[in-house]
C-alpha positions in Angstrom: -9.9 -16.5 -29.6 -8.8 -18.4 -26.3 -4.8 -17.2 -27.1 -6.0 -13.5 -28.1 -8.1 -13.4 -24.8 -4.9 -14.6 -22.6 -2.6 -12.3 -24.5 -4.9 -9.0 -23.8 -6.4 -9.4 -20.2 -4.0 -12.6 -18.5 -0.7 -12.3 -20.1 1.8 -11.6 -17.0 3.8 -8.5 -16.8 5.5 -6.4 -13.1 2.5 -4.7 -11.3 5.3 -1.6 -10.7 2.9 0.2 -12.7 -0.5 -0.2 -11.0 1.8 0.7 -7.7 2.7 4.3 -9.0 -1.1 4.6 -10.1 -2.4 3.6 -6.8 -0.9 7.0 -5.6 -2.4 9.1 -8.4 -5.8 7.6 -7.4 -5.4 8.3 -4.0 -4.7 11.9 -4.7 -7.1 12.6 -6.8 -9.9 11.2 -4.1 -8.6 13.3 -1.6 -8.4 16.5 -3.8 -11.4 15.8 -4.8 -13.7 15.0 -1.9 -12.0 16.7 1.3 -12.6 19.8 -0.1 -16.2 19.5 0.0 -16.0 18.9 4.3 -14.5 22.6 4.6 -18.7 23.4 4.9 -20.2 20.8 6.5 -22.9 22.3 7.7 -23.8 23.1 3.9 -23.4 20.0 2.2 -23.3 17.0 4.5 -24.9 17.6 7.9 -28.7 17.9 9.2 -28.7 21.5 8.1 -27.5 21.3 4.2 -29.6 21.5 1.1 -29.6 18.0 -0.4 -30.2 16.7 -3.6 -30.8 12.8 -4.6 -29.1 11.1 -7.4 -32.1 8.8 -8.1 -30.5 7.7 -11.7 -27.5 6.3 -9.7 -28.9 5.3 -6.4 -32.1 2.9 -5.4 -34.8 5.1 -3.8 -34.2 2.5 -0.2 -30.7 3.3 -0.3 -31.4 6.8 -0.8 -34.1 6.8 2.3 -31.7 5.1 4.4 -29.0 7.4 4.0 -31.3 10.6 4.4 -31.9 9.2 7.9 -27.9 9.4 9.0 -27.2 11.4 12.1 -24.5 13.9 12.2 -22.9 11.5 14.2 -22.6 8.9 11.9 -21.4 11.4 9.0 -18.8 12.5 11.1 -17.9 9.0 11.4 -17.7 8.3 7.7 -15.5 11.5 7.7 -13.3 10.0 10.4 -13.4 6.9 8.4 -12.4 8.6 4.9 -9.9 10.0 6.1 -8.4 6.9 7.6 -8.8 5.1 5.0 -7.6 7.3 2.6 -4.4 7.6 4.5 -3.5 3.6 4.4 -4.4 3.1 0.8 -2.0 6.4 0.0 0.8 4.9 2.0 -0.5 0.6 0.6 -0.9 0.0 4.2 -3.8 -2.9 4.0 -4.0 -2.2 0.2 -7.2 -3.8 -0.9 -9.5 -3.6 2.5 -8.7 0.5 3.2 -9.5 0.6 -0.9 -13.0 -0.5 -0.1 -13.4 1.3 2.9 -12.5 4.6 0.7 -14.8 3.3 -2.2 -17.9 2.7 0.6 -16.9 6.6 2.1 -17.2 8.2 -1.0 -20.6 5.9 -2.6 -21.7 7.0 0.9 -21.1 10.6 0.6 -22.4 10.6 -3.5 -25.6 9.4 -1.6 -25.9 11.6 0.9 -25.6 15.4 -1.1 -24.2 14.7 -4.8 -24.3 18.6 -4.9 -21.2 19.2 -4.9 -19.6 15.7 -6.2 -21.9 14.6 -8.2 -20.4 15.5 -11.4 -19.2 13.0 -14.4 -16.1 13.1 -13.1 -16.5 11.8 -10.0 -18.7 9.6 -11.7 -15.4 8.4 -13.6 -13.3 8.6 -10.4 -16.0 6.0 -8.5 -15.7 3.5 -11.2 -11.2 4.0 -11.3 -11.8 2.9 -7.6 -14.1 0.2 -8.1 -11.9 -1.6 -10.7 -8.8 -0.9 -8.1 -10.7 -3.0 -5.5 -10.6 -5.9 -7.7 -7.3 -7.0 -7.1 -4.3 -6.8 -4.4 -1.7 -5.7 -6.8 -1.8 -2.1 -6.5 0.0 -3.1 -2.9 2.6 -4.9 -4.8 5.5 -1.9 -4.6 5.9 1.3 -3.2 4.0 0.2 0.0 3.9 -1.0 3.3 2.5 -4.0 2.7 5.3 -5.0 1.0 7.6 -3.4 3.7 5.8 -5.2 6.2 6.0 -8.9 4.3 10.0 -7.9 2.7 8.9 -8.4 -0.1 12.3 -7.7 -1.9 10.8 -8.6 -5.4 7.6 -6.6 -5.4 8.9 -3.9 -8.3 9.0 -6.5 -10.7 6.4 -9.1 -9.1 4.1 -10.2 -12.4 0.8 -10.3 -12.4 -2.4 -10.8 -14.9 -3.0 -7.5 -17.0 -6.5 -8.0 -16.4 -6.8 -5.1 -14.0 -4.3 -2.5 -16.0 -6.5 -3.3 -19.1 -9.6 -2.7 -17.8 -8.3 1.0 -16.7 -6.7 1.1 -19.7 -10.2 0.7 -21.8 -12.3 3.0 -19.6 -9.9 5.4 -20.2 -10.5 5.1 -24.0 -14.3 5.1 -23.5 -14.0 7.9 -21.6 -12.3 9.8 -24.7 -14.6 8.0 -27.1 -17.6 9.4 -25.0 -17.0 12.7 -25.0 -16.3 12.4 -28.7 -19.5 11.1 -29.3 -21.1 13.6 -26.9 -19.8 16.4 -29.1 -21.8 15.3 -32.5 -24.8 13.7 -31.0 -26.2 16.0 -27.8 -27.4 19.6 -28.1 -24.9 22.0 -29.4 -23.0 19.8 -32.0 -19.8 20.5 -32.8 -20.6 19.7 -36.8 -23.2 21.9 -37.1 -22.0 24.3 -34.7 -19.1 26.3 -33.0 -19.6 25.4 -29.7 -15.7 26.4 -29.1 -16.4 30.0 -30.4 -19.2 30.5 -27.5 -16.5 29.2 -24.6 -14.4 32.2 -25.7 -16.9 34.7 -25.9 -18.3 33.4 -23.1 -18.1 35.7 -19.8 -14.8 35.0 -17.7 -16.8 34.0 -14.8 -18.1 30.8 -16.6 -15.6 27.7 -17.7 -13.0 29.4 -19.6 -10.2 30.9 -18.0 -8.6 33.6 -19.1 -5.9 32.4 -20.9 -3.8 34.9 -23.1 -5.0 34.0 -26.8 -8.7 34.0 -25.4 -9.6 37.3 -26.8 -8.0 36.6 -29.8 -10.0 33.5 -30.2 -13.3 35.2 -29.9 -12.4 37.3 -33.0 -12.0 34.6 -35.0 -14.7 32.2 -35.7 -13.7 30.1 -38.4 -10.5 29.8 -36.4 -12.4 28.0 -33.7 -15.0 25.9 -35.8 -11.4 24.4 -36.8 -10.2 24.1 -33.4 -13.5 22.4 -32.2 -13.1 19.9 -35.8 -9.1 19.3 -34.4 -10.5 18.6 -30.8 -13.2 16.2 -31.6 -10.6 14.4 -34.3 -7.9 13.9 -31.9 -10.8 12.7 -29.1 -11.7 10.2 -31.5 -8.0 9.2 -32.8 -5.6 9.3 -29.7 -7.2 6.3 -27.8 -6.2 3.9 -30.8 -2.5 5.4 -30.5 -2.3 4.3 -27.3 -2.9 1.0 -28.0 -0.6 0.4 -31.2 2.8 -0.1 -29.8 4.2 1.7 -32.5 2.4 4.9 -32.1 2.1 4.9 -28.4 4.7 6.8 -27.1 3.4 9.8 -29.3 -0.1 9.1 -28.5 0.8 9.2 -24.7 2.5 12.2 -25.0 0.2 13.9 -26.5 -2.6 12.7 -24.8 -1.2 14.2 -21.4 -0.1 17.9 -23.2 -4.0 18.0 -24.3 -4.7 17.4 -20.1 -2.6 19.6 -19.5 -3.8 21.9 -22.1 -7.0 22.0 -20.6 -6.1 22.7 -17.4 -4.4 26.3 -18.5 -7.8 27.1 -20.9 -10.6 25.6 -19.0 -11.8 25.3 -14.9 -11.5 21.4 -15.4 -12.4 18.7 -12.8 -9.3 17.8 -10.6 -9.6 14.3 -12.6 -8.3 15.9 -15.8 -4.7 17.2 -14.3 -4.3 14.6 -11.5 -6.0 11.4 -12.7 -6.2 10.8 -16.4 -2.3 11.9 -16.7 -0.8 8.7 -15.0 -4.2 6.2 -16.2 -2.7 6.9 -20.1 1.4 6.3 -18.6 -0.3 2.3 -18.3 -0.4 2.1 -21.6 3.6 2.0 -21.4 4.8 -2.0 -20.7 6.1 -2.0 -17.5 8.8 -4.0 -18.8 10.3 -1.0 -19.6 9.9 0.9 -15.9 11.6 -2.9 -14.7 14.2 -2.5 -17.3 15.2 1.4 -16.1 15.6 0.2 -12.3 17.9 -2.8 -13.2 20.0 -0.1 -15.5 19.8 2.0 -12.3 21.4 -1.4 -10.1 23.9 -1.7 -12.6 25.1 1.8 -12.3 24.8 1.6 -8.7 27.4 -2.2 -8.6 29.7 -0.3 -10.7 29.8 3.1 -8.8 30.1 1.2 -5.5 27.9 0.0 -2.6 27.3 1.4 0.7 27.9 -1.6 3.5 25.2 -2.1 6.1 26.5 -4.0 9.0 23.8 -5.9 10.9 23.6 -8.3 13.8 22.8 -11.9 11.9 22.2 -13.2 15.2 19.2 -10.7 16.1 15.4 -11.6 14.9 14.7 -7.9 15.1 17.9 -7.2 13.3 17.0 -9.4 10.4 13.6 -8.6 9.6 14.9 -4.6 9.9 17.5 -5.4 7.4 14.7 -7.3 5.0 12.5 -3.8 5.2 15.6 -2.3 4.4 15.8 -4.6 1.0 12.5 -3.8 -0.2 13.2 0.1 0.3 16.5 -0.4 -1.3 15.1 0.8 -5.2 18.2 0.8 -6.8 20.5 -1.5 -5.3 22.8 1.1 -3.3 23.3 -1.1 -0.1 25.2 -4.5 0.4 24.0 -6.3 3.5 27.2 -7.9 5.6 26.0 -9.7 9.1 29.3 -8.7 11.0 29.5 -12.2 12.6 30.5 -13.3 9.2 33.4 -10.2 9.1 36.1 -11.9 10.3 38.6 -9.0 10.1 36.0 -6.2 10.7 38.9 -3.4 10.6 39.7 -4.2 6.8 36.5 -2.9 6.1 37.3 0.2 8.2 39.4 0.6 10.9 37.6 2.7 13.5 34.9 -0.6 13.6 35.0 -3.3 16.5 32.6 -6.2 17.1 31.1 -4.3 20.4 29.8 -1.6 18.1 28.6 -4.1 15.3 26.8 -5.7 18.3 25.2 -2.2 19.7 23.7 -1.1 16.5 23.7 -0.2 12.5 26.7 0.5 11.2 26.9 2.1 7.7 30.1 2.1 5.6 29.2 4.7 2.5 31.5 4.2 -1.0 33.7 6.9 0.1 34.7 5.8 3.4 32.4 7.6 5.2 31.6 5.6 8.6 28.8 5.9 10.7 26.1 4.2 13.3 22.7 4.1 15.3 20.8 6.7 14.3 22.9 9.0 12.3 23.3 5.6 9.8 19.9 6.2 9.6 19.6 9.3 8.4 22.7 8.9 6.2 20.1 6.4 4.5 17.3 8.6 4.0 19.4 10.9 2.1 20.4 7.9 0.1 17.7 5.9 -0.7 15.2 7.4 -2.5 12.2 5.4 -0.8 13.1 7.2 2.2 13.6 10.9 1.1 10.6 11.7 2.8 11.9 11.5 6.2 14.7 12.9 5.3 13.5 16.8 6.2 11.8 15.4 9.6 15.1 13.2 10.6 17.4 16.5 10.2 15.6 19.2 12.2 17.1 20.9 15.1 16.8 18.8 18.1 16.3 15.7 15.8 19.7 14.0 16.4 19.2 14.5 19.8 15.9 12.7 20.3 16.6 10.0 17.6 19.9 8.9 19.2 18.3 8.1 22.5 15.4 6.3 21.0 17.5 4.5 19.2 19.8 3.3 22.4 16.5 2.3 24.2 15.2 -0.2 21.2 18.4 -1.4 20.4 18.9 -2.3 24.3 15.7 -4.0 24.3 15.1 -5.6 20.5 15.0 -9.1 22.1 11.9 -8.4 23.7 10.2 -6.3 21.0 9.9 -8.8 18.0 8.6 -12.3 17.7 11.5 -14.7 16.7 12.8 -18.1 18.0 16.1 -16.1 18.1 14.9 -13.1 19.8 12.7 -15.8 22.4 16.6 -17.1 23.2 18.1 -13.9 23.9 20.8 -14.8 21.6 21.3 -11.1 20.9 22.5 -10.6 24.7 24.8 -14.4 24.1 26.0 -13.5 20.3 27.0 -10.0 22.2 29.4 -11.4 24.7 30.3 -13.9 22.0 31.3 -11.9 19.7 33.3 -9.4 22.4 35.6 -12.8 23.1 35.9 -13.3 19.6 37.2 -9.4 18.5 39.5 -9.8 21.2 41.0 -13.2 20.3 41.0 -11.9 16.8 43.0 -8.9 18.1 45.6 -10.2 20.0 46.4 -13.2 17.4 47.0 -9.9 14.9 49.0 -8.2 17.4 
């Protein structure tokens, strides 16, 4: 029991994939709660018609909440939104995850009008078992910018917390399975599925192109409906047999995707329950894709980053710039350790190591400052983002003089014993004695 236990909740494997999921949960929060601020005055403020969730919420809690000011919903909006914004971008991972959590039980208590569906009901618990551990922060964050953290993509961790997703998920299938033979209009006994197409087009049913057709045809749908309620039941133990779980995955997201196109469907269906069933694939194998993806990368050819080794600001950019590197593109070189800087190209000199990042691309291409930097948002894929802002009109303009100012002052804008020494402005002069030895000894 003790060795099955460890095997299916504290077995070890990269947290990659609760790092892509943190995004999808994100998301789906946001697309499903900011919505409802477009009218405050109608579902949150003093003047909205409120309901109570008393099945969900003690009837203290409830009383206290009634009793918030606008002011102090405002605040929870300001706070949301906040909030929502770090844990989207894994800035302070776990705390801005329970500061989103606490918005949105707030909110639920305050009008669960127009949240207060089983949906969200399902989208509060996905957040509650994301609070439970750090490693949703592992990759694809800040926090593991900020700490250059250049093995967070294939960091291992329990399994505990991708299980427990992984289950609810299943429950959440087996539920509505359940719901469809057991509650009032029973699927057996019934053809539930023949009334949605009849139905009128304002209801749940979108009007698809076969709906029509599908509300001729009875016996047609009291199959459908017997299909639907078998797969329901079926395509949760797919997942979880390794040999079936591709297929069960698959299909699993065309039926989301399936209802999306027939039915008005919860955002959760289309933005949320997609990427929960891709955790049923090991990780092992996202790892195993990226280190192909190295490979490729060693054999096609690096681009060269030139640094200043001797610079505390320097080296914990050039860490950041690890963690961002995904697939292995760049090759770090400290020029100090260059002796013969013009082999690498010959338009490069030590003053102009010294001044700022140089970038050396696999086809020759040379360049520094801030046009190496955008050079590297169109090559790495972690910073495609700022690719489209980095390359507007007036963009070069601005960057390159922002970059001259930090770069003439990045002794006195990070904490480092180096940077505490000035050794950027020593190794600068240095290095200019140095070049020029080295130059006249080749001449």
């Amino acid at each position: 029991m003790s060795r099955w236990w460890h095997r299916a909740f504290l077995e070890e494997r990269p947290s990659i994939s609760l790092s892509l999921f943190r995004v999808a949960v994100a998301w789906t929060v946001g697309a499903h709660v900011i919505p409802s601020f477009f009218q405050m005055e109608d579902n949150y403020l003093s003047t909205a018609f409120k309901t109570k969730n008393v099945w969900f919420f003690p009837a203290s809690l409830l009383r206290l909440v009634e009793a918030s000011p606008d002011g102090v919903v405002w605040t929870f909006v300001l706070l949301f939104h906040g909030a929502l914004a770090t844990f989207t971008l894994g800035l302070w991972t776990r705390r801005s995850c329970l500061l989103v959590t606490f918005a949105c039980y707030y909110f639920y208590a305050l009008n669960p009008y127009h949240i207060g569906t089983l949906s969200f009901d399902i989208l509060l618990v996905t957040l509650f078992l994301m609070c439970l551990t750090p490693y949703p922060g592992d990759f694809l964050s800040l926090d593991s910018v900020r700490r250059g953290d250049r093995q967070a993509w294939k960091r291992l961790r329990p399994v505990f917390l991708q299980r427990l997703l992984q289950l609810q998920l299943a429950w959440t299938f087996w539920y509505t399975a359940l719901s469809k033979v057991t509650g009032g209009g029973n699927w057996l006994t019934g053809n539930p599925y023949y009334s949605l197409m009849r139905y009128p087009s304002i209801g749940v049913v979108r009007d698809f192109p076969l709906r029509e057709w599908l509300g001729q045809h009875p016996g047609l749908c009291y199959g459908l409906g017997l299909v639907l309620l078998v797969f329901e039941f079926t395509v949760p133990f797919l997942w979880f047999i390794p040999k079936t779980r591709v297929v069960g995955v698959s299909l699993g997201i065309t039926f989301q995707f399936m209802l999306w196109i027939t039915l008005h469907v919860p955002t959760i269906f289309v933005f949320l329950f997609p990427p929960m069933m891709l955790l049923f694939i090991r990780p092992e194998r996202l790892v195993g894709w990226m280190e192909a993806r190295r490979e490729a990368c060693a054999v096609q050819g690096h681009g060269i980053v030139l640094y200043d080794g001797r610079c505390g600001f320097c080296l914990a950019s050039v860490r950041r710039l690890e963690v961002l590197d995904l697939f292995g593109w760049v090759a770090l070189r400290d020029f100090h350790a260059e002796p013969y800087l013009r082999r690498l190209h010959p338009e490069l000199t030590p003053e102009r190591c010294h001044s700022e990042m140089v970038v050396i691309e696999p086809d020759g291409r040379l360049s520094g400052g801030f046009t190496a930097f955008r050079r590297l948002c169109l090559r790495l894929p972690l910073l495609w983002w700022l690719a489209p802002p980095v390359y507007l009109p007036g963009a070069g303009w601005i960057g390159t003089r922002v970059y001259r100012w930090v770069a003439r002052r990045r002794s006195l804008l990070h904490q480092h014993p180096v940077c505490e020494t000035n050794q950027c402005a020593i190794s600068g002069s240095v290095s200019s004695s140095a070049g020029d030895s080295a130059g006249s000894s080749k001449t």
